[in-house]
C-alpha positions in Angstrom: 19.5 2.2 209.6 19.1 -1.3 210.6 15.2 -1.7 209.2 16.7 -0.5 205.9 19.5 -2.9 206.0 17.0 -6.2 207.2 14.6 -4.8 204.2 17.5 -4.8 202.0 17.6 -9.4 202.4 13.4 -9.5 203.0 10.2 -10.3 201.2 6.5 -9.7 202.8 5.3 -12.6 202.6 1.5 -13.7 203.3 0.3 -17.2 204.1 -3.0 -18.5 203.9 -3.6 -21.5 206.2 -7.4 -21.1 206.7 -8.8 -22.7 203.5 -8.8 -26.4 201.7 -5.8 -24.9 200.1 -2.1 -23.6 201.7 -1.3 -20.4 199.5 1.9 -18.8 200.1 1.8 -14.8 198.4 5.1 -12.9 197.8 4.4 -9.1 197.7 5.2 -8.1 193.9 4.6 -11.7 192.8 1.7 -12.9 193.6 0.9 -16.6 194.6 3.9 -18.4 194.9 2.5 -21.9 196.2 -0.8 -23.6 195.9 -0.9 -26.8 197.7 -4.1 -28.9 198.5 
């Protein structure tokens, strides 16, 4: 019950620190930020 209420106010969420670039995914969206 309490997963399903926290998943209720929550994205997954993905960050990508390892390149040039800082890309920030949003599960459904897609990229969401793109900074050099």
């Amino acid at each position: 019950m309490f997963k399903r209420i926290l998943g209720m106010f929550s994205n997954d969420l993905a960050i990508d620190l390892g390149t040039a670039n800082t890309l920030v995914l949003v599960k459904g969206q897609g990229i969401c930020i793109n900074e050099p």
